[in-house]
N, C-alpha and C positions, 0 to 999 in steps of 0.2 A: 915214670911220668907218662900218662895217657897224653893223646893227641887233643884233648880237648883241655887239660890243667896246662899245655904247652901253649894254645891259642889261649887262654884265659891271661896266660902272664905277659905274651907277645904284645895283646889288648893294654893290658894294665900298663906294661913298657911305655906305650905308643902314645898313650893318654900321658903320661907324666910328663914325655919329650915335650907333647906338644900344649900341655899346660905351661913348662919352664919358657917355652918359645912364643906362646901369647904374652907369658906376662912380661918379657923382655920387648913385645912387637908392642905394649899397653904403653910402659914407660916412654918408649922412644914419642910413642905419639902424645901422649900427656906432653912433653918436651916442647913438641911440635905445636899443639895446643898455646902452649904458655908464649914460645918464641919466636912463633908464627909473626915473619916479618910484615905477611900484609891478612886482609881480611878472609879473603878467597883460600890461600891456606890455613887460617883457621877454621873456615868450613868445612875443608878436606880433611882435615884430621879429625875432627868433631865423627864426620862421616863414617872417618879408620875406626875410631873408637867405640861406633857403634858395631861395626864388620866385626870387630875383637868380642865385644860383649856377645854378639850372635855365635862364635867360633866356641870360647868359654862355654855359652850353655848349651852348646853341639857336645863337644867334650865333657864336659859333667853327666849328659845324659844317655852315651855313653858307659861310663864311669858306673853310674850308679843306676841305670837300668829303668831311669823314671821316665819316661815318654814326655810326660807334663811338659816338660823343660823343652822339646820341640816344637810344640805349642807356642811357648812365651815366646821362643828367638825368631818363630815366625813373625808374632804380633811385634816385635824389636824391631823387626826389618824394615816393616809397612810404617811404624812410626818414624825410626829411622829417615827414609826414603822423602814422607812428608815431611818433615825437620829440614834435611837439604832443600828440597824444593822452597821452602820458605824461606830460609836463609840466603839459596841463591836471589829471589826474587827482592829480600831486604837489599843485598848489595847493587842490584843492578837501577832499584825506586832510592838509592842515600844520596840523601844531597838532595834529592828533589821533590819539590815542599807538594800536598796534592793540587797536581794540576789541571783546575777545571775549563781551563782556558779552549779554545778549539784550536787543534794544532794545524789548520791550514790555515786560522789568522796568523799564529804568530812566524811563519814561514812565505807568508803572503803569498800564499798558490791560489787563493781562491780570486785575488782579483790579478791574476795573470803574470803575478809577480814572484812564481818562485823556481824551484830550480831545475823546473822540468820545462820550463816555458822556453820557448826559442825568445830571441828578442826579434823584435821586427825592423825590418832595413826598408828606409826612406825607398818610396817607389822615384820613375821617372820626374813625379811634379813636387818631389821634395815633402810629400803626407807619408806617413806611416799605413805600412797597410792593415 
Protein backbone atom coordinates (compact mmCIF):
# COMPACT_ATOMS: atom_id res chain seq x y z
CA UNK A 1 0.00 0.00 0.00
CA UNK A 2 1.56 3.41 -1.36
CA UNK A 3 1.24 6.50 0.74
CA UNK A 4 -1.09 8.04 -1.29
CA UNK A 5 -3.92 4.67 -1.66
CA UNK A 6 -3.37 5.15 2.43
CA UNK A 7 -4.36 9.03 2.41
CA UNK A 8 -7.05 8.23 -0.31
CA UNK A 9 -8.74 5.67 2.08
CA UNK A 10 -7.81 7.88 5.40
CA UNK A 11 -10.04 10.53 3.09
CA UNK A 12 -12.71 8.15 2.26
CA UNK A 13 -12.85 7.02 6.10
CA UNK A 14 -13.25 10.62 7.29
CA UNK A 15 -15.84 11.46 4.78
CA UNK A 16 -18.14 8.56 5.67
CA UNK A 17 -17.67 9.49 9.74
CA UNK A 18 -18.57 12.69 9.04
CA UNK A 19 -21.45 11.98 6.68
CA UNK A 20 -22.87 9.30 9.51
CA UNK A 21 -22.36 12.32 11.99
CA UNK A 22 -24.15 15.16 9.89
CA UNK A 23 -26.96 13.11 9.33
CA UNK A 24 -27.36 12.15 12.99
CA UNK A 25 -26.60 16.27 13.73
CA UNK A 26 -29.69 16.73 10.54
CA UNK A 27 -32.23 14.57 12.51
CA UNK A 28 -31.70 15.93 15.91
CA UNK A 29 -32.21 19.45 14.31
CA UNK A 30 -35.32 18.32 12.08
CA UNK A 31 -36.51 17.26 15.86
CA UNK A 32 -35.59 20.70 16.98
CA UNK A 33 -37.49 22.13 13.95
CA UNK A 34 -40.63 20.31 14.71
CA UNK A 35 -40.40 20.69 18.79
CA UNK A 36 -39.09 23.76 18.95
CA UNK A 37 -40.97 25.18 22.09
CA UNK A 38 -40.82 28.82 20.99
CA UNK A 39 -40.22 30.66 17.79
CA UNK A 40 -36.62 31.92 18.03
CA UNK A 41 -35.71 28.20 18.38
CA UNK A 42 -37.23 27.39 15.46
CA UNK A 43 -35.21 29.97 13.71
CA UNK A 44 -32.03 28.48 15.15
CA UNK A 45 -32.45 25.36 14.06
CA UNK A 46 -33.86 26.41 10.58
CA UNK A 47 -30.25 28.17 10.66
CA UNK A 48 -28.52 24.51 12.06
CA UNK A 49 -30.11 23.05 9.13
CA UNK A 50 -28.78 25.23 6.76
CA UNK A 51 -24.96 24.98 8.50
CA UNK A 52 -25.67 20.92 7.90
CA UNK A 53 -26.71 21.42 4.26
CA UNK A 54 -23.49 23.69 3.68
CA UNK A 55 -21.21 20.82 5.97
CA UNK A 56 -22.94 17.83 3.56
CA UNK A 57 -21.92 19.71 0.25
CA UNK A 58 -18.37 20.43 1.97
CA UNK A 59 -18.17 16.65 2.28
CA UNK A 60 -19.62 15.47 -0.94
CA UNK A 61 -17.27 17.70 -2.75
CA UNK A 62 -14.73 16.33 -1.15
CA UNK A 63 -15.89 12.81 -1.73
CA UNK A 64 -16.34 13.28 -5.30
CA UNK A 65 -13.86 15.79 -6.26
CA UNK A 66 -16.50 18.15 -8.07
CA UNK A 67 -15.60 21.91 -6.88
CA UNK A 68 -19.20 22.81 -8.35
CA UNK A 69 -20.62 21.74 -4.95
CA UNK A 70 -18.37 24.64 -3.12
CA UNK A 71 -19.80 26.98 -5.13
CA UNK A 72 -23.53 26.00 -4.31
CA UNK A 73 -22.67 25.79 -0.28
CA UNK A 74 -21.24 29.09 -0.61
CA UNK A 75 -24.49 30.61 -2.40
CA UNK A 76 -26.38 28.33 0.75
CA UNK A 77 -24.71 30.41 3.13
CA UNK A 78 -25.42 33.94 1.72
CA UNK A 79 -29.13 32.62 1.41
CA UNK A 80 -28.99 31.10 4.42
CA UNK A 81 -27.62 34.14 6.41
CA UNK A 82 -30.52 36.44 4.53
CA UNK A 83 -33.25 33.79 5.64
CA UNK A 84 -32.15 34.33 9.44
CA UNK A 85 -31.88 37.98 9.08
CA UNK A 86 -35.64 37.88 7.89
CA UNK A 87 -36.97 35.65 10.19
CA UNK A 88 -35.25 37.42 13.03
CA UNK A 89 -36.76 40.73 11.95
CA UNK A 90 -40.37 38.66 11.39
CA UNK A 91 -40.19 37.90 15.14
CA UNK A 92 -38.97 40.98 16.59
CA UNK A 93 -42.17 43.30 13.87
CA UNK A 94 -45.23 39.81 15.29
CA UNK A 95 -47.73 41.13 16.83
CA UNK A 96 -47.25 44.50 15.51
CA UNK A 97 -49.73 45.69 12.92
CA UNK A 98 -47.63 48.42 10.35
CA UNK A 99 -47.16 51.23 12.40
CA UNK A 100 -47.38 54.44 10.76
CA UNK A 101 -48.16 56.25 13.56
CA UNK A 102 -45.20 58.78 14.82
CA UNK A 103 -43.60 57.23 17.68
CA UNK A 104 -42.94 60.46 19.77
CA UNK A 105 -46.85 60.88 19.63
CA UNK A 106 -47.79 58.01 20.97
CA UNK A 107 -45.08 58.35 23.92
CA UNK A 108 -45.90 61.98 24.29
CA UNK A 109 -42.21 63.21 24.14
CA UNK A 110 -42.89 65.74 21.82
CA UNK A 111 -45.20 67.80 23.83
CA UNK A 112 -42.78 67.44 26.95
CA UNK A 113 -44.62 64.54 28.21
CA UNK A 114 -42.40 61.67 27.97
CA UNK A 115 -40.00 59.78 29.71
CA UNK A 116 -36.97 61.56 29.28
CA UNK A 117 -38.69 64.97 30.48
CA UNK A 118 -37.96 65.88 34.03
CA UNK A 119 -41.33 66.97 35.54
CA UNK A 120 -41.26 70.50 36.71
CA UNK A 121 -41.44 71.62 40.55
CA UNK A 122 -43.76 74.52 41.42
CA UNK A 123 -41.25 77.57 41.86
CA UNK A 124 -41.52 79.94 45.13
CA UNK A 125 -44.94 81.67 43.74
CA UNK A 126 -46.53 78.30 43.35
CA UNK A 127 -46.25 78.43 38.75
CA UNK A 128 -44.55 75.84 37.24
CA UNK A 129 -41.30 76.75 35.81
Amino acid sequence: MTAETFAQAIVLFACSVALFLMCVAFFLTVWRVISGPTLPDRIVALDMLVAIAIGFLAVIAIKTGFNLYIDIAISLGLVGFLATVALARFVLTQGMPEDDRDPLATTGARHGKGPTQRKQRPTRRGRAR
